[in-house]
C-alpha positions in Angstrom: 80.6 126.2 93.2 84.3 126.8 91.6 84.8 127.9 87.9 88.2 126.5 86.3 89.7 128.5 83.3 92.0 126.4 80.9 94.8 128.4 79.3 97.2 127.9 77.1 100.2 128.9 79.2 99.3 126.3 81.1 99.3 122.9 78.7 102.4 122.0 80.3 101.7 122.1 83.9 100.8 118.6 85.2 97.8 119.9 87.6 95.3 117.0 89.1 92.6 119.2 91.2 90.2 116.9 93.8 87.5 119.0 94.4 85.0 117.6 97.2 81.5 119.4 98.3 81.2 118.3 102.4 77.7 117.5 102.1 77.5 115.8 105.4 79.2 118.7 107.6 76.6 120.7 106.7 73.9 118.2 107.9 75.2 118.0 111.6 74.8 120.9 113.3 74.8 119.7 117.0 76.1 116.2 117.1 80.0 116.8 117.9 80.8 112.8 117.5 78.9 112.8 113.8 80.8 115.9 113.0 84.0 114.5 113.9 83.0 111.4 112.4 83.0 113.2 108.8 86.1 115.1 109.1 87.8 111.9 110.0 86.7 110.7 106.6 87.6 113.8 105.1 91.2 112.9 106.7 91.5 109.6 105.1 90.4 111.0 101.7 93.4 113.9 101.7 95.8 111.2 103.0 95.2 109.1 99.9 95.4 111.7 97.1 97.5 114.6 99.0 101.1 112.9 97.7 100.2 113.3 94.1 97.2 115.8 93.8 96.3 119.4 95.1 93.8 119.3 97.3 90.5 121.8 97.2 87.6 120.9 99.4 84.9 123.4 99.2 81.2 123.6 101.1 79.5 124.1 104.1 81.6 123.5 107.1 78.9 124.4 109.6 81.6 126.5 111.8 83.5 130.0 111.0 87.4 129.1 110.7 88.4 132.7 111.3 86.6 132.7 114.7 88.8 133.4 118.2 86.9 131.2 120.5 86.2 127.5 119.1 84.6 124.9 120.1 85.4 121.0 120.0 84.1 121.2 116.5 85.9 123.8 114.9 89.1 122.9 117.2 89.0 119.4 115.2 88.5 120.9 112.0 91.2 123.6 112.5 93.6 120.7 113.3 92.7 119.0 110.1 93.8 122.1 108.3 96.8 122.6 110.4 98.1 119.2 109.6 98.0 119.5 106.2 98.6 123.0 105.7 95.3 124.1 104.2 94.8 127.6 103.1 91.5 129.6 103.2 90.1 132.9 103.4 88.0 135.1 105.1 85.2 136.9 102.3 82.3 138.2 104.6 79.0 136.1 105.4 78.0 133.8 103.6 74.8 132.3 106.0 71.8 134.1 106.4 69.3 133.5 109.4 65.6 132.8 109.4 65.0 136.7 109.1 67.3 137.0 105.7 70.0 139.0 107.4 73.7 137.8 106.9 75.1 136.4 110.1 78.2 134.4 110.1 80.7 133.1 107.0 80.6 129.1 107.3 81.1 128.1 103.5 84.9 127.9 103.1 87.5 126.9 100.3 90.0 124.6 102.2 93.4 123.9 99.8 97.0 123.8 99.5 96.7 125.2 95.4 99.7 126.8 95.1 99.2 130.9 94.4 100.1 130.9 90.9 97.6 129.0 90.4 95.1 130.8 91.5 93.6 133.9 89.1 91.0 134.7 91.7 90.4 133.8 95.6 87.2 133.2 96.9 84.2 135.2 96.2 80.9 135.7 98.2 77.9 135.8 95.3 75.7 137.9 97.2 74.8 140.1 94.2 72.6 137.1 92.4 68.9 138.4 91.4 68.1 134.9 92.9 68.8 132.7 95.3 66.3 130.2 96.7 69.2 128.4 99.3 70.5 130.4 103.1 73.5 130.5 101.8 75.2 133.1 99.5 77.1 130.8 96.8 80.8 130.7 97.0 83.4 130.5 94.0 87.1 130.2 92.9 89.3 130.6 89.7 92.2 128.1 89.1 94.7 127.3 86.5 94.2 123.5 85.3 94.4 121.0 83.2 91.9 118.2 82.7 92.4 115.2 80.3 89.3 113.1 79.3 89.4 109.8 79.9 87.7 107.9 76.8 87.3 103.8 77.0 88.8 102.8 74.1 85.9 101.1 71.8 87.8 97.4 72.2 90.4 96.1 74.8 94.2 96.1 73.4 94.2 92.1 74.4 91.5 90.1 72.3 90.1 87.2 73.0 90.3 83.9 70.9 88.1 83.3 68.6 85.9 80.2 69.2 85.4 78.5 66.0 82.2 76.6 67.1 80.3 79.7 67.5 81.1 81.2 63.5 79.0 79.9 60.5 82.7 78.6 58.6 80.7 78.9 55.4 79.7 82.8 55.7 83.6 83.2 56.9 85.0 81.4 53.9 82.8 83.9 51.5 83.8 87.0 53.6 87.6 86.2 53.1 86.7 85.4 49.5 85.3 88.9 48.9 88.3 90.3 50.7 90.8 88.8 48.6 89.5 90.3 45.4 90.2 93.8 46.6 94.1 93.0 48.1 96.8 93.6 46.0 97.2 91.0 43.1 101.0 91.8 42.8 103.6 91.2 45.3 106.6 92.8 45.0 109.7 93.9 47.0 107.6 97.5 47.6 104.3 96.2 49.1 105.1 92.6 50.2 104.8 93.7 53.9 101.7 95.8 53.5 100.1 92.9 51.7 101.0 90.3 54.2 99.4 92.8 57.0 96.0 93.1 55.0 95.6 89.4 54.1 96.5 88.6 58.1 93.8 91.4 59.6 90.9 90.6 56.5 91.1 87.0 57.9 91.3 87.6 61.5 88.3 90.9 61.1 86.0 88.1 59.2 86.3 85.5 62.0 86.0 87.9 64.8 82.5 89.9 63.5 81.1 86.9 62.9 82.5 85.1 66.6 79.8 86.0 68.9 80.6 87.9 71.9 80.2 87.9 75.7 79.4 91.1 78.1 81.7 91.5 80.4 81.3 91.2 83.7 82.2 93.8 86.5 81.9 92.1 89.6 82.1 94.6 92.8 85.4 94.7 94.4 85.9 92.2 97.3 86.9 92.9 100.8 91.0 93.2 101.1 90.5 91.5 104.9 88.1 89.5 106.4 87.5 87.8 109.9 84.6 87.0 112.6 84.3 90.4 113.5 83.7 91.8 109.8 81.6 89.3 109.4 79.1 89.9 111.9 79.2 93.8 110.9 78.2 92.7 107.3 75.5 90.8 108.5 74.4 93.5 111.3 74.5 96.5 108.6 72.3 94.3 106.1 70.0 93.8 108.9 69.7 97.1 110.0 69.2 98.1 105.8 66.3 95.7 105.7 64.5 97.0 108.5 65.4 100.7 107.4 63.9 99.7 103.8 60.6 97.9 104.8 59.9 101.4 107.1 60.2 103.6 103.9 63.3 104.4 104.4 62.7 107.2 106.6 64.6 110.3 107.1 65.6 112.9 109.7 65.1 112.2 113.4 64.3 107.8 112.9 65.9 105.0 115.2 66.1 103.0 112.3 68.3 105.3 110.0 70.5 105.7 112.7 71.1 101.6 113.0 71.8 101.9 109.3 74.7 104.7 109.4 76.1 103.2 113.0 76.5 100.0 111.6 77.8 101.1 108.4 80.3 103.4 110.7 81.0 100.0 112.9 82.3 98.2 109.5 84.4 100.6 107.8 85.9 101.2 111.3 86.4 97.3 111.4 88.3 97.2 108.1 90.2 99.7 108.7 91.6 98.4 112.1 92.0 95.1 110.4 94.1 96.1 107.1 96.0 98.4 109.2 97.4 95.4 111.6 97.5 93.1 108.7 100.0 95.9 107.7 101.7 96.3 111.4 101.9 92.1 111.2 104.0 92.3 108.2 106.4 95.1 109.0 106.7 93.4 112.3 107.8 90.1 110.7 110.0 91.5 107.9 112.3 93.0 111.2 112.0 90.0 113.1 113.1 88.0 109.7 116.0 90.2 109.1 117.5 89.0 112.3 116.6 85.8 112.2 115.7 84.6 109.0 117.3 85.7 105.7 115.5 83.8 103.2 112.4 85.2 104.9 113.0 88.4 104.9 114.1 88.4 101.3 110.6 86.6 100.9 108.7 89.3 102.4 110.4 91.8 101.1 109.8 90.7 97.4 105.8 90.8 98.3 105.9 94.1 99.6 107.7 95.3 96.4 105.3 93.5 94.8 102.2 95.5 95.8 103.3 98.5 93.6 102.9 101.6 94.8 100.6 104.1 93.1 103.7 106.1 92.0 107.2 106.8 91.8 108.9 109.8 93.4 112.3 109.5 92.6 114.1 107.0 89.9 118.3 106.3 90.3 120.0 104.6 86.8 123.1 104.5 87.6 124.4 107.4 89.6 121.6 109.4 87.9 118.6 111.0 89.5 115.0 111.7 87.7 112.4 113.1 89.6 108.6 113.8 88.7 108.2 114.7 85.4 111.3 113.4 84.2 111.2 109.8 85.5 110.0 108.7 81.9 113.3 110.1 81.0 114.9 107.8 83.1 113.2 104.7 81.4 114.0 105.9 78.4 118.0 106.5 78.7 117.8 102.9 80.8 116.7 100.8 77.8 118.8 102.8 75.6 122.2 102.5 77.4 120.9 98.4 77.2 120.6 98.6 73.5 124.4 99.9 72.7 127.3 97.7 72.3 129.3 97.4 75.2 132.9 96.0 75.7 133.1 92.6 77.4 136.2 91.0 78.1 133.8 87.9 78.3 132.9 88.4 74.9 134.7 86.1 72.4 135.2 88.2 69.0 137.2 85.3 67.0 133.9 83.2 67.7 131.4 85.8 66.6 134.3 86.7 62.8 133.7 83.0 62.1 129.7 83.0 62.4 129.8 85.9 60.1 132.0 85.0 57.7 130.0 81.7 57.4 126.7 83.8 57.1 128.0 85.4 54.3 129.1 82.6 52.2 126.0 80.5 53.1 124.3 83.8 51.4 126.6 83.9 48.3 126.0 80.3 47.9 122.1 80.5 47.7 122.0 83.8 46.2 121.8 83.2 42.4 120.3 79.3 42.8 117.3 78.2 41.3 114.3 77.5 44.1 112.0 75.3 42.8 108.9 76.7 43.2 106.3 75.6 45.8 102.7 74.2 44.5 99.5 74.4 45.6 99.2 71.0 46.8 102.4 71.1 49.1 101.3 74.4 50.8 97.8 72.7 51.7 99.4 69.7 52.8 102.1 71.9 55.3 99.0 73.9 56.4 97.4 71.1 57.8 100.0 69.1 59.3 99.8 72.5 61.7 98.4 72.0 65.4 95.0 73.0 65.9 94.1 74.8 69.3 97.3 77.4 69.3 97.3 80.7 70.7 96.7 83.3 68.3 99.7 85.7 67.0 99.9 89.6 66.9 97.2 89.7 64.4 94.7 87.5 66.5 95.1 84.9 63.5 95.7 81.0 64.1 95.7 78.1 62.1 92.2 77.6 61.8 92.3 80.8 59.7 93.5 79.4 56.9 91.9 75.9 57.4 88.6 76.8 57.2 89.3 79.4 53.6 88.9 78.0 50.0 91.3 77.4 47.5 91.4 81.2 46.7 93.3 81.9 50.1 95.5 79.5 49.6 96.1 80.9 45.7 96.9 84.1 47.5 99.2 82.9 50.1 101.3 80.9 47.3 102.1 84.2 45.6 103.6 85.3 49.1 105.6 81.9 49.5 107.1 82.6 46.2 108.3 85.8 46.7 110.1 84.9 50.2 112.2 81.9 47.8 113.0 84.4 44.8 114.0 87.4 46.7 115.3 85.3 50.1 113.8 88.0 52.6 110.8 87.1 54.8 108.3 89.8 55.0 108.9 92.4 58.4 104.9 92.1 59.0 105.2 88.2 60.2 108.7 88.6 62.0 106.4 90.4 64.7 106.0 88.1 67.7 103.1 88.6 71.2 104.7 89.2 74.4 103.3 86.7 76.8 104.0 86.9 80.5 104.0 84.3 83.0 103.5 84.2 86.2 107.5 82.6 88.4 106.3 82.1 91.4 102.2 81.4 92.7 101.1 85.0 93.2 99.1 87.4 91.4 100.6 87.4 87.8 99.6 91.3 87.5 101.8 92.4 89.5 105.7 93.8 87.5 108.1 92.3 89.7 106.8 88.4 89.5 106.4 87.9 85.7 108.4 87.1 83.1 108.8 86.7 79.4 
């Protein structure tokens, strides 16, 4: 077991700990090829989350690192740490034999935490008034900082509401209710927080009374697929079936072995497959760059495409951010993009004439009577609106306000008013939705093929 202290001295150390117990090392005592088997998957495991993460695998390794003479076992396992420069340490015994007396030390702490890290190294319990296991329990103190993940209660991207699933009567009421508790003044002060509160009370009615569908989370498909995989798949749900109908046995069983061997025969196969579909591509983005321009430039884009899981290093302009600071990077980017620049291309008589004519079209309109807007002209611009629009920042469409009484619309005139009498249109609907489209035929998730 490990025992991780949280202190304050440390809130500002990014630190992402992957603790893994090797259950199945323990479990194979004298099959070499099973062994390896699992410290290959260990392998792939550090490979994956060793760029970004510490690593600290901890358990029952079934062989004592600190011993002189290994055998093919321990040699595998020793090159494993080699290779990735795992640390561990030598504690006293930790595996008692049949008679109760302590023997050898196979439970190990394999990292690459660096020291500082560390407020104590590993520790053989032996002193527990307890213990019902062979083995003496094992523990280590580190530094680190864990952040919760919470789902959020709703997704930040709702749905549309579909109107032929909402009693329009019930709605109309709801809104009705609503209104009576809004602001019944508009002025110059709480125009914008009024406009805000009549746009979410009518959106909030609609979508609590919109029914809704669970979602749902397929399994994640297959990356490759061929004749090979295929015939694995069907061999390993074979081998399942018959493993399942015996009782699904355990320990020295034929069929339990069919299971794990063809379950080992089709991770092996998608491996070998997504690593050539790799190889292919690499291979043709060198022969294209010889050959082919336009594609190489094509395969190129898709490999940028794929996104990696993070950045290392971020250049704007002859600037370098690294690790922590890349968000710095962002920020001075879109920042250098929002100052004015000089442009020789720019033409500055042009842009002195458009402002001196914006000013006079505002002296001219400034102290002019606007005749007012009445009830009947706002219904009658409401509904020469399309039906069957996306919805805006605040979920809201059309069909909104067509389905309200006359008491919305009352509501909605005072706000019309006060845009023609003060000549400022409220901040709360200048706010616009973001919606990106996919430029070419590929997956529209993905940064560098979308636009705005």
């Amino acid at each position: 077991m490990a025992d991780s202290h949280v202190t304050d001295n440390m809130a500002a150390v990014n630190l992402s700990i992957m603790e893994r117990t090797i259950h199945a090392l323990s479990g194979v005592s004298g099959n070499v090829t099973e062994f390896c088997d699992c410290v290959g998957q260990l392998r792939e495991i550090i490979l994956k989350y060793n760029t970004d993460n510490y690593i600290l695998l901890g358990g029952d390794f079934n062989e004592n690192l600190g011993g002189a003479h290994g055998s093919r076992r321990l040699n595998y396992l020793k090159e494993l740490v080699n290779d990735f420069d795992l640390k561990f340490e030598n504690s006293g015994e930790t595996y008692l034999d049949p008679r109760g007396n302590e023997c050898t030390e196979i439970d190990f702490y394999l990292y690459n935490v660096p020291s500082v890290l560390i407020t104590s190294r590993k520790v053989v319990l032996n002193d527990l008034r307890t213990n019902t296991s062979d083995h003496y329990p094992i523990k280590v103190e580190l530094l680190c900082n864990f952040t919760l993940n919470i789902k959020p209660e709703e997704s930040v991207i709702r749905t549309r509401v579909n109107w032929r699933t909402i009693d329009k009567h019930v709605y109309s009421i709801r809104v009705k209710d609503g209104l009576a508790t809004l602001e019944t003044e508009i002025d110059d002060d709480n125009v914008d927080e009024a406009v805000k509160d009549f746009c979410e009370l009518m959106s909030e009615s609609a979508s609590n009374l919109a029914s809704r569908r669970k979602p749902f989370n397929s399994k994640p498909k297959l990356k490759v697929w061929n004749p090979e995989i295929r015939n694995n798949v069907m061999n390993m749900k074979s081998a399942y079936k018959a493993w399942k109908r015996a009782g699904k046995p355990r320990g020295e069983s034929s069929l339990l072995n069919e299971k794990n061997l063809a379950e080992r025969a089709l991770r092996s196969s998608v491996r070998q497959a997504i690593a050539k579909k790799d190889y292919e591509l690499k291979q043709k983005i060198i022969e294209s760059r010889k050959y082919d321009y336009r594609t190489f430039q094509k395969l190129v884009n898709s490999q940028r495409n794929k996104q990696g899981r993070f950045i290392t290093d971020l250049y704007v302009g002859n600037q370098r951010y690294q690790e922590d600071k890349i968000l710095c990077g962002f920020h001075d980017h879109f920042e250098a993009l929002g100052q004015q620049a000089a442009n020789d291309l720019f033409d500055n008589v042009y842009d002195e004439i458009v402002n001196i004519e914006y000013e006079l079209t505002v002296n001219m309109n400034r102290n002019q009577y606007v005749q007012p807007v009445t009830k009947i002209e706002l219904e009658k611009a409401v509904k020469s609106l399309n039906t069957g629009k996306a919805p805006d920042v605040y979920n809201m469409s059309v069909e909104h306000l067509l389905n309200c009484e006359d008491s919305t619309f009352e509501y909605l005139l005072k706000v019309v008013f006060h845009v023609f009498a003060s000549g400022l249109f409220p901040v709360a609907l200048k706010r616009g939705v973001v919606t990106l489209f996919s430029k070419t035929k590929v997956n529209p998730m993905f940064q560098g093929t979308i636009g705005a």
